[in-house]
The first five atom37 places (N, CA, C, CB, O) and aatype in JSON, in Angstrom:
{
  "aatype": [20, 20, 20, 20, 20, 20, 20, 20, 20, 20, 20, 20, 20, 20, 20, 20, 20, 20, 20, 20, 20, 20, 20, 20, 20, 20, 20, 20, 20, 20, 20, 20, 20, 20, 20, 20, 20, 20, 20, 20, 20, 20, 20, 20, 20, 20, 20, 20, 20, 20],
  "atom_mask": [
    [1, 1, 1, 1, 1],
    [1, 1, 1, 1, 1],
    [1, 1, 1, 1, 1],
    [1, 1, 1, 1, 1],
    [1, 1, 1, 1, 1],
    [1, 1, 1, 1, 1],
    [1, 1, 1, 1, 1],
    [1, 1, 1, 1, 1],
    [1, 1, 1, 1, 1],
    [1, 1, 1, 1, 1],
    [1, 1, 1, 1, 1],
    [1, 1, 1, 1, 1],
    [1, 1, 1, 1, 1],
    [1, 1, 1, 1, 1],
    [1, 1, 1, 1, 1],
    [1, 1, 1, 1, 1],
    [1, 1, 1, 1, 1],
    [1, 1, 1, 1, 1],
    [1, 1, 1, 1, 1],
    [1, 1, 1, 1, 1],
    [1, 1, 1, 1, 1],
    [1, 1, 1, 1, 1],
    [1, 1, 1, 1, 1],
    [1, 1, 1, 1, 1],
    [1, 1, 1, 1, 1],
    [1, 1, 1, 1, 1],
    [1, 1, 1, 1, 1],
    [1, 1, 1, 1, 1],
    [1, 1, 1, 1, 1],
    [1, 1, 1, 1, 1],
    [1, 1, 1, 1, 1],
    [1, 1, 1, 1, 1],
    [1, 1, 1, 1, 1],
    [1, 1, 1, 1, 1],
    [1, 1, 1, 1, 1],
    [1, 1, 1, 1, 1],
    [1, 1, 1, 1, 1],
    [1, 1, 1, 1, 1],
    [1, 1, 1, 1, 1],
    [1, 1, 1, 1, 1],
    [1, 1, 1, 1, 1],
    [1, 1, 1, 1, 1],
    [1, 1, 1, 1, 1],
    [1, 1, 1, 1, 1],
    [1, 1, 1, 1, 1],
    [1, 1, 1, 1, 1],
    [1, 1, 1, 1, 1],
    [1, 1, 1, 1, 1],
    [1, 1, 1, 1, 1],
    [1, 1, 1, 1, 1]
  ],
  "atom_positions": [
    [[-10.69, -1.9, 1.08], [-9.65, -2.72, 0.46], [-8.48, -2.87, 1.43], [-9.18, -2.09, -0.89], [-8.18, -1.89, 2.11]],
    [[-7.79, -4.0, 1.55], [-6.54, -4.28, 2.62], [-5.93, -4.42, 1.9], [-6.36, -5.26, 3.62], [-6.2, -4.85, 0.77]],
    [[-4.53, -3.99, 2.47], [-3.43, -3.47, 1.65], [-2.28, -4.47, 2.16], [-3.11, -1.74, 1.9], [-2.27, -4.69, 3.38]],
    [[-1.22, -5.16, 1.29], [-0.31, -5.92, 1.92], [0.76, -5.18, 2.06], [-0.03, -7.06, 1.33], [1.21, -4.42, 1.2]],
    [[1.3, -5.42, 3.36], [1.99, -4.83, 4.22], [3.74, -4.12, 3.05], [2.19, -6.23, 5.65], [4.44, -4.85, 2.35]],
    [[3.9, -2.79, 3.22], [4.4, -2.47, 2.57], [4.03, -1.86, 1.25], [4.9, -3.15, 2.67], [4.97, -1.35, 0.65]],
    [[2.7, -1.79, 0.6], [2.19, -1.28, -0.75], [2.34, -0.11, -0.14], [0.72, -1.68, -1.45], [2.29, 0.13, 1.06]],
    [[2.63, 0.96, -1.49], [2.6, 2.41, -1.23], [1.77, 2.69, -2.77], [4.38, 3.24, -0.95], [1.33, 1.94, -3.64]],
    [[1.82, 4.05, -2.58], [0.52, 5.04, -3.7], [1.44, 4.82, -4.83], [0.09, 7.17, -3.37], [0.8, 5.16, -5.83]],
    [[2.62, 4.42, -5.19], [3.48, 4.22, -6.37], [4.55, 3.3, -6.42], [4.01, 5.32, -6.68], [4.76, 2.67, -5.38]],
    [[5.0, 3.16, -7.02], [5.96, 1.94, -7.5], [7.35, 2.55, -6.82], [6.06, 1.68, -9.48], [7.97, 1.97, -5.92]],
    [[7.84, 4.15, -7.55], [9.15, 4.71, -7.1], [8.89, 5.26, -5.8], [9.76, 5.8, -8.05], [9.86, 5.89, -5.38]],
    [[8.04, 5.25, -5.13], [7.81, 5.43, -3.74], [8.04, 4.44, -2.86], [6.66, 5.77, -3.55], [8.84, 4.53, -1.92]],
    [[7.18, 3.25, -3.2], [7.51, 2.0, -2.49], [9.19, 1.91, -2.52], [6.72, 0.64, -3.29], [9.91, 1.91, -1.53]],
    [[9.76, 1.81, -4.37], [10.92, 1.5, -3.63], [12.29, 2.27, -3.39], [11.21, 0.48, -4.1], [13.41, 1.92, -3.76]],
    [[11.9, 3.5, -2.63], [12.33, 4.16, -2.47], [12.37, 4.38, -0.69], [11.88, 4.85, -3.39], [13.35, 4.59, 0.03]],
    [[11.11, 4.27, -0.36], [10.81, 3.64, 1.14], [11.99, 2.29, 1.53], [8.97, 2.92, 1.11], [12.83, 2.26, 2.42]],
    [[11.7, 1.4, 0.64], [12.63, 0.49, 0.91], [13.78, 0.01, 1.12], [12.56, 0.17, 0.6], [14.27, -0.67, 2.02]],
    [[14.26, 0.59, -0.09], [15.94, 0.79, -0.42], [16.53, 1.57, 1.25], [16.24, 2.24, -2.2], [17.37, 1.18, 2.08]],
    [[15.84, 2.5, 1.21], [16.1, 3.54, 2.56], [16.09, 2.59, 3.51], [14.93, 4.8, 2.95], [17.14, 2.27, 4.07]],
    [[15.1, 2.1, 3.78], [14.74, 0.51, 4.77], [16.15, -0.25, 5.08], [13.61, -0.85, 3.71], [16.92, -0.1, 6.02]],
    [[16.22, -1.23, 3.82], [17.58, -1.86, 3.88], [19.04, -1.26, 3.99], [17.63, -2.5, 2.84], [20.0, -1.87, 4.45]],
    [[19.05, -0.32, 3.63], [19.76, 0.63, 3.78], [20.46, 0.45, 4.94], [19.13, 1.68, 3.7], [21.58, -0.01, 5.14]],
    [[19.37, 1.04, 5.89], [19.34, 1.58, 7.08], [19.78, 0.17, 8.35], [17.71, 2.33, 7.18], [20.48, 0.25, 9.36]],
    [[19.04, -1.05, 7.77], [18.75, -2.11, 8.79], [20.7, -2.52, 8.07], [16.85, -3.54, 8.49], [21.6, -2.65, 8.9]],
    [[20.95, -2.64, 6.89], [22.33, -2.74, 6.54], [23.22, -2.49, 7.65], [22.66, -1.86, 5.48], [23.63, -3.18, 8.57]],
    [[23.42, -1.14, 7.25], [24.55, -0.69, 8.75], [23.84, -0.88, 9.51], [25.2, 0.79, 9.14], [23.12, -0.95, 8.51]],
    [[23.2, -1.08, 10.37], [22.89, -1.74, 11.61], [23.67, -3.66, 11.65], [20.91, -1.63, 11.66], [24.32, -4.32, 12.46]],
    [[23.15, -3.86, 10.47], [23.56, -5.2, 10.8], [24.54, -6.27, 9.64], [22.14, -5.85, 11.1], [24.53, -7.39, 9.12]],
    [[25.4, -4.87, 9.7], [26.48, -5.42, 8.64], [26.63, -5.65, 7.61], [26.83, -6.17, 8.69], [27.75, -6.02, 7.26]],
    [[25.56, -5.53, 6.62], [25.55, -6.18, 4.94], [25.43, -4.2, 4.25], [23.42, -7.74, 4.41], [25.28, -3.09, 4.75]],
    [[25.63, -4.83, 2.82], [25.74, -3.8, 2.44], [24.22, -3.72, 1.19], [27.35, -3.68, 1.98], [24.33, -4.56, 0.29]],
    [[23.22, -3.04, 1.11], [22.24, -3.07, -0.17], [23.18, -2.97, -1.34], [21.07, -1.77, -0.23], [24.28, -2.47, -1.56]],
    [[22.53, -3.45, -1.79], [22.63, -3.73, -3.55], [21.63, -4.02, -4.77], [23.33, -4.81, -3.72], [21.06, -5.1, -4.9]],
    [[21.56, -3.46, -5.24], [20.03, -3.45, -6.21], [19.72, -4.77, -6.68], [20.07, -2.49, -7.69], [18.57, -5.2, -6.79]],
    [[21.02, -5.58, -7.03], [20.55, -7.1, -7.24], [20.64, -8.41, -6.22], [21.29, -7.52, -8.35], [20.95, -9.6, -6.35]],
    [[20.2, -7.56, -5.13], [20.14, -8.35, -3.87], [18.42, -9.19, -4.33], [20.22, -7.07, -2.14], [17.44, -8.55, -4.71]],
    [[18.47, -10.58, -4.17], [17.05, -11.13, -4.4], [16.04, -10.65, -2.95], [17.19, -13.02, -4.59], [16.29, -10.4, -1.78]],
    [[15.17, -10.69, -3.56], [14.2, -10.63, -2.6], [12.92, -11.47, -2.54], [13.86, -9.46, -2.61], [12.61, -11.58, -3.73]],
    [[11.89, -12.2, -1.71], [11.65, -12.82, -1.54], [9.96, -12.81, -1.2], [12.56, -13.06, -1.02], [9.89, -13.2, -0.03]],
    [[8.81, -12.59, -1.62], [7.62, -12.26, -1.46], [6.68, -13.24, -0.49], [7.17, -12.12, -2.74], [6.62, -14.45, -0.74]],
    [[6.17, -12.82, 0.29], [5.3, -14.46, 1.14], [4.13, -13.62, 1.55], [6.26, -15.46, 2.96], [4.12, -12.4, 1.72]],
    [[3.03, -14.54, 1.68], [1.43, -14.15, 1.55], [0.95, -14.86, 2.87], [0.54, -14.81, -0.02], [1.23, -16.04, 2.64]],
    [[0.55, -14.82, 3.75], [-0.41, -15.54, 4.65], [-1.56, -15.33, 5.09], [-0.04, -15.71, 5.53], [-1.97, -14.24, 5.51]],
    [[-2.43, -16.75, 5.01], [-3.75, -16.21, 5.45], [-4.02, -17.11, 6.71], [-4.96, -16.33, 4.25], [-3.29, -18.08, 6.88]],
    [[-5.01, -16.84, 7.59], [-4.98, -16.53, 8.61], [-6.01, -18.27, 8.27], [-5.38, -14.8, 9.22], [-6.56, -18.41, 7.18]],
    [[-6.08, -19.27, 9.23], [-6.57, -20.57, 8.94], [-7.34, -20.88, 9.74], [-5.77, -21.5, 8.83], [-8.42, -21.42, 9.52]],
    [[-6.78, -20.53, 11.02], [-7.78, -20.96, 12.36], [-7.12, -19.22, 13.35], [-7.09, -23.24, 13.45], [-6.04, -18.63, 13.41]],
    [[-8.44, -18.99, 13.92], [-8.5, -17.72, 14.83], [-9.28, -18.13, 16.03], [-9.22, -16.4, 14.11], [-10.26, -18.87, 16.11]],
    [[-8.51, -17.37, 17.09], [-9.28, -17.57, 18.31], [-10.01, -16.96, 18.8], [-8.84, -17.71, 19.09], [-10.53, -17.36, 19.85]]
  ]
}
């Protein structure tokens, strides 16, 4: 089974990984997390390979 990038073994794990994530990339790059920050889901499949 392939897993999309970011799934973890639980829900409060995943977002707990994450929060930490943004968090982190935050102070690095100025914004601050916030729980009702939107977020944005995207899927790609692969169409032509070489």
């Amino acid at each position: 089974m392939c897993k999309r990038g970011g799934e973890d073994d639980t829900l409060e794990s995943w977002r707990a990984g994450h929060i930490n994530f943004f968090r982190e990339e935050g102070n690095k790059l100025g914004y601050e997390f916030r729980n009702d920050m939107p977020v944005i889901f995207e899927d790609f499949e692969v169409v032509y390979q070489v």
